[in-house]
N, CA, C and O of each residue as an XYZ file, in Angstrom:
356
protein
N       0.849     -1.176      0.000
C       0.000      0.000      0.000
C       0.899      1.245      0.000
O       1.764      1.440      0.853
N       0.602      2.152     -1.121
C       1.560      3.449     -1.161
C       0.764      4.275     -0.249
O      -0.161      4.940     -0.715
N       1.015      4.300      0.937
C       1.325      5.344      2.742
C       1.573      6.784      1.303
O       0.439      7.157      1.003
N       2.372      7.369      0.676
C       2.806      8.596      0.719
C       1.198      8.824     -0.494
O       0.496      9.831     -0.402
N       1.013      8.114     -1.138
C      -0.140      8.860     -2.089
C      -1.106      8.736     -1.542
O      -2.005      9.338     -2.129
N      -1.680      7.854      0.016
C      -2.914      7.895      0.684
C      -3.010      9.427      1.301
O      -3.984     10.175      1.216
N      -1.691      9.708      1.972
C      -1.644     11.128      2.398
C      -1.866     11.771      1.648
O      -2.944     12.320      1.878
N      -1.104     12.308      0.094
C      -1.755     13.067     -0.480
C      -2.866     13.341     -1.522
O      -2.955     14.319     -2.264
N      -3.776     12.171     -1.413
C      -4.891     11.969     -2.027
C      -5.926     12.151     -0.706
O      -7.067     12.602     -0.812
N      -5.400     11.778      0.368
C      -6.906     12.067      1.272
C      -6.350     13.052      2.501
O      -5.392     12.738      3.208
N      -6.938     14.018      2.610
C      -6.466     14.880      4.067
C      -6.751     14.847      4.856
O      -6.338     15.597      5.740
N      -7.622     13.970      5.019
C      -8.532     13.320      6.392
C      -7.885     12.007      6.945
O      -8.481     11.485      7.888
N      -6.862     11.463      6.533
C      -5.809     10.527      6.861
C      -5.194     10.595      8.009
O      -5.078     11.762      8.381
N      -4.784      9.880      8.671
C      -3.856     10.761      9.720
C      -2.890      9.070     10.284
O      -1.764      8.965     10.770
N      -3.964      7.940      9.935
C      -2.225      6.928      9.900
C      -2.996      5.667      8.847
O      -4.163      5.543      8.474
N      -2.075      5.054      8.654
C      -2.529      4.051      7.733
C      -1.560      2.976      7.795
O      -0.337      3.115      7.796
N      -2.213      1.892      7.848
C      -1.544      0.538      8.313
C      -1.941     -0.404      7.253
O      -3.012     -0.174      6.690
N      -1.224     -1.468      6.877
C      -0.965     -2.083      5.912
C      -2.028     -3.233      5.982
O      -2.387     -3.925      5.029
N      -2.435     -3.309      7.183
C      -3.613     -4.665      7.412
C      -5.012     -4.225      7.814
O      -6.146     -4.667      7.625
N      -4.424     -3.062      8.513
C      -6.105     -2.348      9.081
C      -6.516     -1.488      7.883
O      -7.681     -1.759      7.592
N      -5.966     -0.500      7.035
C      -6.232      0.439      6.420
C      -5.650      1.557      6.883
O      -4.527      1.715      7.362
N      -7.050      2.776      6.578
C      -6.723      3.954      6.421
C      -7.947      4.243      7.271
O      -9.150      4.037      7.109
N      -6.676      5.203      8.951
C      -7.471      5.961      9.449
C      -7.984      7.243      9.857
O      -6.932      7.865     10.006
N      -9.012      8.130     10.165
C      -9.029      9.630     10.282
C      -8.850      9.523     12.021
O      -8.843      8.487     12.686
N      -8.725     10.810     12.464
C      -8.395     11.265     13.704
C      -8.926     10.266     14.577
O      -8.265      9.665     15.423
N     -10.463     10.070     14.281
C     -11.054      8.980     15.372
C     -10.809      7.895     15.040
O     -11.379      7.300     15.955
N     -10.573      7.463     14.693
C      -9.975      5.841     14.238
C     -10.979      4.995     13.106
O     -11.027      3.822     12.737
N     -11.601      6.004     12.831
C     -12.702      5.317     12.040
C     -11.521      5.352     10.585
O     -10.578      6.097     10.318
N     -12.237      3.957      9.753
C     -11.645      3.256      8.581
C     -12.391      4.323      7.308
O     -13.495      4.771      6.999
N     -11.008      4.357      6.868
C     -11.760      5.348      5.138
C     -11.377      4.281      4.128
O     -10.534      3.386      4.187
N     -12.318      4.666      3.098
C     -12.525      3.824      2.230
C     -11.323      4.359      1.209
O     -11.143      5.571      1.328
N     -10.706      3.894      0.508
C      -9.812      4.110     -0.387
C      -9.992      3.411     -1.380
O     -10.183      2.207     -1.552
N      -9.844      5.035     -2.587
C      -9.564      4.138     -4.089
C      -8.347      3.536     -4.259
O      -7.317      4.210     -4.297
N      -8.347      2.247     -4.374
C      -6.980      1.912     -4.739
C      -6.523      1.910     -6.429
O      -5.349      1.649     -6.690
N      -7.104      2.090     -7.101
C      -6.811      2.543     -8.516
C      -6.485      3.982     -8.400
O      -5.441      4.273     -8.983
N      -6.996      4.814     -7.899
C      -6.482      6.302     -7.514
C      -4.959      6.259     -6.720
O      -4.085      7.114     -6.864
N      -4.866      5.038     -5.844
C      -3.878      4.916     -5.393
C      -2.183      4.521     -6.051
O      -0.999      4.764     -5.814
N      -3.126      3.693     -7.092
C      -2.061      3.207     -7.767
C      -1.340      4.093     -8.576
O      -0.135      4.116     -8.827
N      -2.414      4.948     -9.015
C      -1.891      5.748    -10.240
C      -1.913      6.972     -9.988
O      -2.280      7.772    -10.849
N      -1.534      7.353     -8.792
C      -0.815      8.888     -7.804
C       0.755      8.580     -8.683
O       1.232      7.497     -9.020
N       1.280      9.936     -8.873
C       2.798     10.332     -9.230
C       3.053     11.001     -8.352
O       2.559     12.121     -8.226
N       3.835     10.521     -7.576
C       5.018     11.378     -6.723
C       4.966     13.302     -7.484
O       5.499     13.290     -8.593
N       4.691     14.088     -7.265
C       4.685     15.059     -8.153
C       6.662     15.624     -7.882
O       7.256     16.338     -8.690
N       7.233     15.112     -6.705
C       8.444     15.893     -6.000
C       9.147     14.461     -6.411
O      10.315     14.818     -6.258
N       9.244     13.007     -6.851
C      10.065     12.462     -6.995
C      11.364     12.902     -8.150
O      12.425     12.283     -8.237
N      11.113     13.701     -8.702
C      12.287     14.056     -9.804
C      13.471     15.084     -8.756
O      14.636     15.316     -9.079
N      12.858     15.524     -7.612
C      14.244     15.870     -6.434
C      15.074     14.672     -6.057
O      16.303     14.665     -5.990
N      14.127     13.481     -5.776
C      14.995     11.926     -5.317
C      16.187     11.979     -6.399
O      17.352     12.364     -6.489
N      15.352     11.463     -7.034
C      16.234     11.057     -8.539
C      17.053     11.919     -8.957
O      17.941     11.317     -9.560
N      17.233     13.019     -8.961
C      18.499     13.868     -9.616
C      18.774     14.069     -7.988
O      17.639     13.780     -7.608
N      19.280     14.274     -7.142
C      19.835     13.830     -5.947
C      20.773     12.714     -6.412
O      21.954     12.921     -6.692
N      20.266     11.697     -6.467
C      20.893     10.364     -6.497
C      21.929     10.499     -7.445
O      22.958      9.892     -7.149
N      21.936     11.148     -8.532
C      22.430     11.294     -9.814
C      23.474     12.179    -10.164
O      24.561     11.989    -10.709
N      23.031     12.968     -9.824
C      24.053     14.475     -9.901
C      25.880     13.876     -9.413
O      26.249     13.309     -8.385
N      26.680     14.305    -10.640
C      27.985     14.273     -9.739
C      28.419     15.019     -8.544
O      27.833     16.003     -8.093
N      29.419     14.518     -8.095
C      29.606     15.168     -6.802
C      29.904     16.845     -7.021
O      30.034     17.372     -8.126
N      29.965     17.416     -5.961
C      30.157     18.888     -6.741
C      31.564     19.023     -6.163
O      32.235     19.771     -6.875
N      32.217     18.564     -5.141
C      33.768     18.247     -5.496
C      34.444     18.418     -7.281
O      35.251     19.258     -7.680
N      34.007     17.697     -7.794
C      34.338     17.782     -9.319
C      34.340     19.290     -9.615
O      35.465     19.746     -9.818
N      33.393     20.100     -9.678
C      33.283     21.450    -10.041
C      34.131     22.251     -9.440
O      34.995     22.979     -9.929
N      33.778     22.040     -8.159
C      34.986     22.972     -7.028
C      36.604     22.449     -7.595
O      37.367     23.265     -8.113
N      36.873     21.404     -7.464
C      38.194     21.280     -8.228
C      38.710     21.928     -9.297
O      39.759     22.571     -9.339
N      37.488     21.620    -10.642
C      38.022     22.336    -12.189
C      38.443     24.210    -11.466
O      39.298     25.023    -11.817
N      37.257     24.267    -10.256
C      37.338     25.935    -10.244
C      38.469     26.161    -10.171
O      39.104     26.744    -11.050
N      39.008     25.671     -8.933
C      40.265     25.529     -8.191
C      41.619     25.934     -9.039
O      42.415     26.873     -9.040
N      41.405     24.494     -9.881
C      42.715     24.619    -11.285
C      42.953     25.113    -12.148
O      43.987     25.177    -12.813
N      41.570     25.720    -12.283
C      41.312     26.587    -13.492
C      41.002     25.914    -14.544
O      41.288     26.438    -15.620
N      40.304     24.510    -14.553
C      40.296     23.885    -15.875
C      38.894     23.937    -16.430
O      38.105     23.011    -16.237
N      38.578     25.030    -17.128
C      37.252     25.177    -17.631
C      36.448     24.147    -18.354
O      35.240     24.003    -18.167
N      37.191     23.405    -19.221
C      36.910     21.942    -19.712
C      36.200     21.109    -18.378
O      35.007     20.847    -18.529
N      36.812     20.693    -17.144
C      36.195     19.970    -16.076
C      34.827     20.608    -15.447
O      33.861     19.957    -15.048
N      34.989     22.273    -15.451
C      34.102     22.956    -15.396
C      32.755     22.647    -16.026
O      31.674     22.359    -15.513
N      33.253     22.836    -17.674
C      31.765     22.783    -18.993
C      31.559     21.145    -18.486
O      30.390     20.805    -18.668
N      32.561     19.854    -17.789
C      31.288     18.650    -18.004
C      30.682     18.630    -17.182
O      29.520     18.308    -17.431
N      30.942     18.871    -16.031
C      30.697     19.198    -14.818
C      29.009     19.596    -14.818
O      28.091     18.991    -14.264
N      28.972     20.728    -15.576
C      27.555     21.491    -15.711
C      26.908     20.444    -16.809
O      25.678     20.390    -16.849
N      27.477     19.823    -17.472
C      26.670     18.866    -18.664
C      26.194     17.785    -17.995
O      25.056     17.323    -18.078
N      26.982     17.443    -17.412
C      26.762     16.126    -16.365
C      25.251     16.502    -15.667
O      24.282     15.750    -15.566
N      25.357     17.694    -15.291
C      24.400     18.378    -14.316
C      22.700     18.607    -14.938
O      21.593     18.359    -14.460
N      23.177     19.206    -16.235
C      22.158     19.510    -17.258
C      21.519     18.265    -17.963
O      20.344     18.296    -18.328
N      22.409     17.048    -18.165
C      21.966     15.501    -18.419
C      20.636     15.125    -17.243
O      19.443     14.910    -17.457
N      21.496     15.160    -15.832
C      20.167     14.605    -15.149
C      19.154     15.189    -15.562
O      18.344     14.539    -16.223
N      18.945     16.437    -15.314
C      17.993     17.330    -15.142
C      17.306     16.792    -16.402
O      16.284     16.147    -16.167
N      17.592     16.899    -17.472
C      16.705     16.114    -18.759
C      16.214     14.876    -18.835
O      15.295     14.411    -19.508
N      17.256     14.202    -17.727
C      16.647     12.324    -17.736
C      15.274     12.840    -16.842
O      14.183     12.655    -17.380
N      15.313     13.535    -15.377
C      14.367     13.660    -14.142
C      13.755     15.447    -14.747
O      14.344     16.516    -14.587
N      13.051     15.314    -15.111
C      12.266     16.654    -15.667
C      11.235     17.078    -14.584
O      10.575     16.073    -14.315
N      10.883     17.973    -13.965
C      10.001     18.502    -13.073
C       8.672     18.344    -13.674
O       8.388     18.456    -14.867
N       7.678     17.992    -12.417
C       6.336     17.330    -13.090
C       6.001     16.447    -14.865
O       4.879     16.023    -15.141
C-alpha cells in the first residue's frame, strides 16, 4: 500500500496501516480508491532522482580551483543531463 499517495490523495488521513487500512483522527476506517492509489505520481520524486544522480560537486569545485574550464563545462553537462533524464512534473 503506497502510505505517501494515501496522504496526499486524502487529508482526512492521519495513519494508515498495511492490514487495518486507512485511518481519520477517530480511528474510524476510510474507504480508499486503490486505482487512484495506484496511479498517484510522486509530483516531487524528480528531487529523489536527480539527488541520487548528480555528480559530486567536489568535481566542479576542483576544475574551479585549477582553473580547468573543460572539467568545469562537463561538470555542468553532467548536471544539465540529469535534469533532462528527471524533468520537473
Amino acid at each position: 500500500m503506497n502510505h505517501e499517495a494515501i496522504y496526499a490523495l486524502y487529508s482526512n488521513v492521519v495513519s494508515v496501516d498495511d492490514t487495518a487500512g486507512a485511518m481519520d483522527k477517530d480511528g474510524n476506517k476510510i474507504d480508499i480508491d486503490l486505482v487512484a492509489v495506484a496511479a498517484w505520481v510522486d509530483p516531487t520524486a524528480y528531487k529523489r532522482q536527480r539527488a541520487a544522480e548528480y555528480p559530486p560537486m567536489t568535481d566542479y569545485l576542483d576544475g574551479v580551483v585549477k582553473g580547468d574550464q573543460a572539467q568545469i563545462d562537463k561538470y555542468i553537462a553532467d548536471c544539465l543531463a540529469v535534469k533532462a533524464k528527471y524533468p520537473k512534473g
